[in-house]
VOPAGU-2260 file (C-alpha; in pm, 1 decimal, decimal comma):
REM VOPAGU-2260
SITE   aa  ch    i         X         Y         Z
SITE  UNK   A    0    -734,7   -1295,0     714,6
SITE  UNK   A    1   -1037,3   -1083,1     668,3
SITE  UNK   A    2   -1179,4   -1096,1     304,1
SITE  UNK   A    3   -1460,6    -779,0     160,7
SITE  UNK   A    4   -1533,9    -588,6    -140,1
SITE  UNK   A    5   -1184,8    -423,9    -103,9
SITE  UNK   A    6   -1085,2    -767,0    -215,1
SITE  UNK   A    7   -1315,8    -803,3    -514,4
SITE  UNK   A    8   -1218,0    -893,2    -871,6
SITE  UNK   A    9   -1296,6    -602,1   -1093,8
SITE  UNK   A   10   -1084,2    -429,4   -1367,8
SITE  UNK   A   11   -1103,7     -21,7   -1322,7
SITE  UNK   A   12    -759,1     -32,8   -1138,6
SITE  UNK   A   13    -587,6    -273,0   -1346,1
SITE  UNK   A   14    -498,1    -627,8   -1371,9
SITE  UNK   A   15    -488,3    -832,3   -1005,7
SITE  UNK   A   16    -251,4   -1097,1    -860,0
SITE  UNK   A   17    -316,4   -1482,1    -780,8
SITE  UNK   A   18    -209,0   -1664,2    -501,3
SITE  UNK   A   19     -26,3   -1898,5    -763,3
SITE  UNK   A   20     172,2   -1637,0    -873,6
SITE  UNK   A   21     248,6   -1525,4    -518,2
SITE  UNK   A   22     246,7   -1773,5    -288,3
SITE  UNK   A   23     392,9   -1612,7      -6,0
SITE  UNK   A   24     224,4   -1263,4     -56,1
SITE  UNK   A   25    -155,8   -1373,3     -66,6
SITE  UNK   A   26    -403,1   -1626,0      89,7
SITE  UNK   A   27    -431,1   -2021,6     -65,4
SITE  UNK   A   28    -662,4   -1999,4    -403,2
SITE  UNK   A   29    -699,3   -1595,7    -385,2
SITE  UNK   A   30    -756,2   -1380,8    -683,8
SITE  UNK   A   31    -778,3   -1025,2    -670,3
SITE  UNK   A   32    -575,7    -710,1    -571,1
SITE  UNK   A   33    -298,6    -673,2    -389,2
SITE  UNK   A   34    -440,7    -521,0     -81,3
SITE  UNK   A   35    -160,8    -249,8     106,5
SITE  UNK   A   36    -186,9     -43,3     414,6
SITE  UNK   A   37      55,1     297,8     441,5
SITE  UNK   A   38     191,6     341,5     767,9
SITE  UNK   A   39     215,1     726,8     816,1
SITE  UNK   A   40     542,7     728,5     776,1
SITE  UNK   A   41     467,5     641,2     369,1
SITE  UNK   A   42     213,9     887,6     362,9
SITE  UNK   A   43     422,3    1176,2     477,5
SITE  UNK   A   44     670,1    1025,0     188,6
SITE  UNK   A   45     431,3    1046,6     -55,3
SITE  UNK   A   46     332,8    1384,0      54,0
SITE  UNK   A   47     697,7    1559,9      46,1
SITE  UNK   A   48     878,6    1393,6    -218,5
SITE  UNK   A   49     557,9    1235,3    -400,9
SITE  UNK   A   50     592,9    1500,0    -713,1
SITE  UNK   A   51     986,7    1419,5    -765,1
SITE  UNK   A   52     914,3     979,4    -762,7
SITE  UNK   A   53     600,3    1044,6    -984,5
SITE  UNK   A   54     803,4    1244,6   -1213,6
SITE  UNK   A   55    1146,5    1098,3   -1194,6
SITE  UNK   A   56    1315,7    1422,0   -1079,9
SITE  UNK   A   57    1650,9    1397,9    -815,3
SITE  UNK   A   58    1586,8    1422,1    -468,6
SITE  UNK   A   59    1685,9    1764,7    -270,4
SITE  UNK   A   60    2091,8    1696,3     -94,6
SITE  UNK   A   61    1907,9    1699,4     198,3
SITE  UNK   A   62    1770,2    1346,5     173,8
SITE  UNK   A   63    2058,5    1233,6     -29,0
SITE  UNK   A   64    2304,3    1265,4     242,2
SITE  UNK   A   65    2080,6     909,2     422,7
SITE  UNK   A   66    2128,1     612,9     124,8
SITE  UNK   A   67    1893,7     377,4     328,9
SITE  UNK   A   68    1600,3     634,8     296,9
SITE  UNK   A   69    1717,0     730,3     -28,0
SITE  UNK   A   70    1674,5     361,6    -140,8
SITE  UNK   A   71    1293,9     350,5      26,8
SITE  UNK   A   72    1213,4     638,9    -126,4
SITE  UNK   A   73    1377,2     448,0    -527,7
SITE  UNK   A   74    1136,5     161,8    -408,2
SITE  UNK   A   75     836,2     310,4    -320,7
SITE  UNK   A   76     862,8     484,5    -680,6
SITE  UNK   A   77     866,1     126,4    -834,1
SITE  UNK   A   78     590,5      74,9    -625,1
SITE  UNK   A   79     407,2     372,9    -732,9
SITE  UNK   A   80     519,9     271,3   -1129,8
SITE  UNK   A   81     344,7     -64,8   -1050,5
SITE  UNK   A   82      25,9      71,2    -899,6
SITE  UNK   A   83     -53,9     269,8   -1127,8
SITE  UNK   A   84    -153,7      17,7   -1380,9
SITE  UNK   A   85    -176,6    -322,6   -1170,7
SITE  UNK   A   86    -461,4    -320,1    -904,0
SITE  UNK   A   87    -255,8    -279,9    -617,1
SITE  UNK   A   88    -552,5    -102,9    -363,0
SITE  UNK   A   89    -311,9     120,6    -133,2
SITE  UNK   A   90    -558,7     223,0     200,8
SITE  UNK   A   91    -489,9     449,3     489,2
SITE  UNK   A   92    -630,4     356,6     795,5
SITE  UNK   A   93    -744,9     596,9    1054,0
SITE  UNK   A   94    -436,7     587,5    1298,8
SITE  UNK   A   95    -284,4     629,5    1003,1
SITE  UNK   A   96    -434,7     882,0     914,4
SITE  UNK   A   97    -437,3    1076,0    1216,3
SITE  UNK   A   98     -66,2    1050,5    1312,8
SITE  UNK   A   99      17,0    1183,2     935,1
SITE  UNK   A  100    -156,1    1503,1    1060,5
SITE  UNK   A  101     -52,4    1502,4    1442,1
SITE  UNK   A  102     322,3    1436,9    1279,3
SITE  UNK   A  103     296,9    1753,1    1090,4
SITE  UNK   A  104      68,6    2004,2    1328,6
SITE  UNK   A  105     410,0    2165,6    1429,1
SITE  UNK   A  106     562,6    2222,4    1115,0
SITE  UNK   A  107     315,8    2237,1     787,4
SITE  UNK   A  108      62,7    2488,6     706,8
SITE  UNK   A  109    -308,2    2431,1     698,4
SITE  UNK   A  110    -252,5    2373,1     358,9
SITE  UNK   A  111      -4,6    2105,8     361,8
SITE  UNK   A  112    -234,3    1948,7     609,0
SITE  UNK   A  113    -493,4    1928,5     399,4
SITE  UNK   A  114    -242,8    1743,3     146,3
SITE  UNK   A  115    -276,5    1450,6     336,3
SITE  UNK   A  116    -633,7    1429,0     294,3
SITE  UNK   A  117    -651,0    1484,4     -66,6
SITE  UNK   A  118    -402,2    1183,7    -129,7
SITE  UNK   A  119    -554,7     938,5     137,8
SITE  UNK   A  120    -869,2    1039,8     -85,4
SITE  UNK   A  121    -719,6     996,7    -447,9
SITE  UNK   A  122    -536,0     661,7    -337,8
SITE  UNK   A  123    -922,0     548,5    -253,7
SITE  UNK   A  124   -1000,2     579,8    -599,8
SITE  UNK   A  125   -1162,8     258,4    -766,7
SITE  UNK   A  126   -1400,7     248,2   -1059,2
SITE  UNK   A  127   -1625,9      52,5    -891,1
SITE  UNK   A  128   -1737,5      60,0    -521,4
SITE  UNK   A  129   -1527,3    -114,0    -270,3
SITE  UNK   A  130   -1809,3    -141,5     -18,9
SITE  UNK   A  131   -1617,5    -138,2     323,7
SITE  UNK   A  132   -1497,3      90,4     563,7
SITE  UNK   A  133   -1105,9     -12,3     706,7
SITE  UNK   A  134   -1265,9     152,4    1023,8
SITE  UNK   A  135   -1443,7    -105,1    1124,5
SITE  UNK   A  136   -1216,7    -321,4    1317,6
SITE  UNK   A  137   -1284,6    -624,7    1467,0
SITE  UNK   A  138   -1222,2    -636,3    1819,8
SITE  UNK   A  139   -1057,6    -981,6    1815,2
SITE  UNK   A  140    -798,3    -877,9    1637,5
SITE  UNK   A  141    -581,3    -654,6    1847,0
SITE  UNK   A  142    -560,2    -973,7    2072,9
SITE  UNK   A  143    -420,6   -1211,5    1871,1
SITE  UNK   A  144    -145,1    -892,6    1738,0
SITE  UNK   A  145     176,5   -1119,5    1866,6
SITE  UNK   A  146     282,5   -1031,8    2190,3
SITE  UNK   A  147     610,4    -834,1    2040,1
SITE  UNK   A  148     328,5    -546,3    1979,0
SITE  UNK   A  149     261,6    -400,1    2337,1
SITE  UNK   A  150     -17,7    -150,6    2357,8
SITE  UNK   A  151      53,8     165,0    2165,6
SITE  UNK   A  152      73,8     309,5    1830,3
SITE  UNK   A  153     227,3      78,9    1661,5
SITE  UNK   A  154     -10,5    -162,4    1764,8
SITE  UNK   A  155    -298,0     -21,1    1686,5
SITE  UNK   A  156    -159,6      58,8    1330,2
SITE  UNK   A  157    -150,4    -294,1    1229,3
SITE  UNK   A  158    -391,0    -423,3    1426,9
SITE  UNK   A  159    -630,1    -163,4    1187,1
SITE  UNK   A  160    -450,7    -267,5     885,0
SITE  UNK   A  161    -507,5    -691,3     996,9
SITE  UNK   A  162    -858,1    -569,7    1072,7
SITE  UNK   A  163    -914,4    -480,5     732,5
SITE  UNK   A  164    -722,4    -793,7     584,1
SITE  UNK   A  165    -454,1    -601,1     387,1
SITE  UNK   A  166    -210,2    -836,4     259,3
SITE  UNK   A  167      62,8    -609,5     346,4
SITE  UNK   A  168     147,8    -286,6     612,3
SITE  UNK   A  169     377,5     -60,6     428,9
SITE  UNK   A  170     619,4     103,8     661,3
SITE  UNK   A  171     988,7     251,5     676,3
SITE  UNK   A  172     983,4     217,4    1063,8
SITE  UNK   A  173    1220,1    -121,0    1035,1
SITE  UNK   A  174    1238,1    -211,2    1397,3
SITE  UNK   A  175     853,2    -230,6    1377,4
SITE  UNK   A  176     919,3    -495,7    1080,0
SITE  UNK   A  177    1175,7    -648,9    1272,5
SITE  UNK   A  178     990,0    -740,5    1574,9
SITE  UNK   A  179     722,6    -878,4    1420,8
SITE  UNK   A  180     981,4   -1089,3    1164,6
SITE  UNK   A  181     814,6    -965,7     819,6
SITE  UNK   A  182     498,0   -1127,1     894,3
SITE  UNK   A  183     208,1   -1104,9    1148,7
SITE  UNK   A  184    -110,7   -1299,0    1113,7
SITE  UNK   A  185     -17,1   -1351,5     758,6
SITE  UNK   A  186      51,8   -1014,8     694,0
SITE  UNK   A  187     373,9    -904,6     561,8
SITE  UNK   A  188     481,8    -563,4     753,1
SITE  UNK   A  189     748,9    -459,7     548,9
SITE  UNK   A  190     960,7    -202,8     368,8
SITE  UNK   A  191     883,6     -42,6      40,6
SITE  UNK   A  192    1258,8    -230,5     -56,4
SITE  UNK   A  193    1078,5    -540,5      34,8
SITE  UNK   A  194     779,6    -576,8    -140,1
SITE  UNK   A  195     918,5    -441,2    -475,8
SITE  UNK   A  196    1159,1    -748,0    -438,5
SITE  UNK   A  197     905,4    -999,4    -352,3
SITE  UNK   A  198     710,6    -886,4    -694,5
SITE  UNK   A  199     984,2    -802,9    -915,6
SITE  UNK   A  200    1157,3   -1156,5    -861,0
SITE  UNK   A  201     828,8   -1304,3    -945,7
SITE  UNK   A  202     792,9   -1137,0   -1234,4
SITE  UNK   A  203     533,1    -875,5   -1152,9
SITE  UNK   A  204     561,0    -591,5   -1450,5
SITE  UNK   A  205     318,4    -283,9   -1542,2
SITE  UNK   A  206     177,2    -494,7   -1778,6
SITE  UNK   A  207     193,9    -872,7   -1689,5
SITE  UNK   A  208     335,6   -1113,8   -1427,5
SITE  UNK   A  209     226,4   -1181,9   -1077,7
SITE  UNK   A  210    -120,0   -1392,1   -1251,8
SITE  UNK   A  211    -148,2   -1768,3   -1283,2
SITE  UNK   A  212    -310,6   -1798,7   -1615,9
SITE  UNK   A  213    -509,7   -2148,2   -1522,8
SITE  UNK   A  214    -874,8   -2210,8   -1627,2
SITE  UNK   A  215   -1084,4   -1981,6   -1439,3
SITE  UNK   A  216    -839,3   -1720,1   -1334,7
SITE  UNK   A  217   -1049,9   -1427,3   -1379,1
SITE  UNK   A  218    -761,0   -1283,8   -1491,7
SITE  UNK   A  219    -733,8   -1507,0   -1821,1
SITE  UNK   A  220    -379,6   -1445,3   -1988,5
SITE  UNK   A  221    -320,8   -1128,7   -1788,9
SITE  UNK   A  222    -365,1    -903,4   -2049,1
SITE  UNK   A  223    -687,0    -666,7   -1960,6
SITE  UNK   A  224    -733,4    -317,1   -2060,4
SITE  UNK   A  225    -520,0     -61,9   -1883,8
SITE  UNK   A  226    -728,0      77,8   -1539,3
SITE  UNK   A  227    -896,3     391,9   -1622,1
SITE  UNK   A  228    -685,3     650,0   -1588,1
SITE  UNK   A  229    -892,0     873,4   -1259,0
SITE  UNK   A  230    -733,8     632,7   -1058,4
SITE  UNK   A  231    -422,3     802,8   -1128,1
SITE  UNK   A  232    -505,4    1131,2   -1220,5
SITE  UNK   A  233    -612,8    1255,4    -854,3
SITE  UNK   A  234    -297,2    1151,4    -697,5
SITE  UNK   A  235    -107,9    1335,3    -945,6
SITE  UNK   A  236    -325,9    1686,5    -864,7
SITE  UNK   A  237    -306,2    1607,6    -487,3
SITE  UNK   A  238     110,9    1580,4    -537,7
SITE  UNK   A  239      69,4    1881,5    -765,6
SITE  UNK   A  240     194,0    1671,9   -1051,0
């Protein structure tokens, strides 16, 4: 898996993870943040019931009447609870990107458009500078995508998100999960049900778990300052929080 500034040690969006802690998640002997790539699918979550998992409210009927999307939408919340003081580094690719806004062209306003934007742009937010553009992709890598991942969308989706050695592809669409089993060139491409579980039942919290605590870990005891609080604060004004 790729390795850049994106996965640099620093502390402005919170406390990292170690391989130790996480053995199945991350690389052998890594330290750093937890590295996650939205499928578009998340990002038009985050972008029409964002406001009610940031602030706890009760989803509309409408989306209560499907209890599988109902319980993505409970977990992406946890994820959202955990990211905003762990350094989880959530990036939208371009595809990403792009289908967000093509999915939408027929049915939100300019404004809403430009929604998307503003919280691909706010989830970007690190103290210090990350250094590396997910656009880049390495041309390799869409050849070695396993062979379950014909030419196409979905392809191209996590062939960007390998390219840019996220740990993990975030996506509802579970037939894409399926068919590549969880995992793809040691990326997990999973569920927002999923991960929570993987870091919840090994002890990942707001404020501890999910760190190894051995000499060196640049971590130490796991028990840094909290992130500063802009990495936050423009998500919540994109969501209108």
């Amino acid at each position: 898996m790729a390795s850049s500034p994106l996965h640099d040690v620093t502390y402005g969006g919170g406390v990292g993870f170690c391989h130790d802690a996480l053995p199945e998640l991350l690389p052998a002997a890594y330290h750093g943040p937890l590295v996650v790539a939205l499928d578009s699918n998340i990002l038009i979550d985050l972008q029409d019931h964002g406001r009610l998992l940031v602030d706890g409210d009760e989803l509309p009927p409408e989306v209560t009447r499907d209890p599988r999307y109902v319980e993505e939408l409970e977990q992406l919340e946890g994820l959202l609870n955990l990211w905003m003081l762990r350094d989880i580094r959530f990036v939208v690719t371009p595809r990403a990107r792009s289908d967000g806004k093509r999915i939408r062209s027929e049915e939100a306003s300019a404004r809403r458009l430009a929604t998307i934007d503003s919280i691909v742009e706010s989830l970007a937010f690190q103290t210090e500078e990350w250094g590396c553009d997910p656009s880049q992709e390495d041309p390799d890598v869409l050849r070695r995508i396993d062979a379950r991942l014909p030419d196409g969308p979905d392809r191209d989706l996590v062939g960007e998100a390998l390219s840019l050695g996220a740990h993990v592809f975030l996506t509802r669409d579970r037939r894409l999960s399926d068919r590549v089993r969880g995992m793809t060139e040691g990326m997990w491409v999973v569920p927002p049900s999923r991960l929570l579980y993987e870091l919840v039942t090994n002890s990942v919290q707001p404020f501890g778990g999910g760190t190894c605590g051995r000499p060196g870990c640049p971590y130490g005891d796991g028990q840094l300052p909290a992130p500063d609080m802009g990495k936050w604060s423009g998500l919540l004004s994109a969501l209108g929080a």
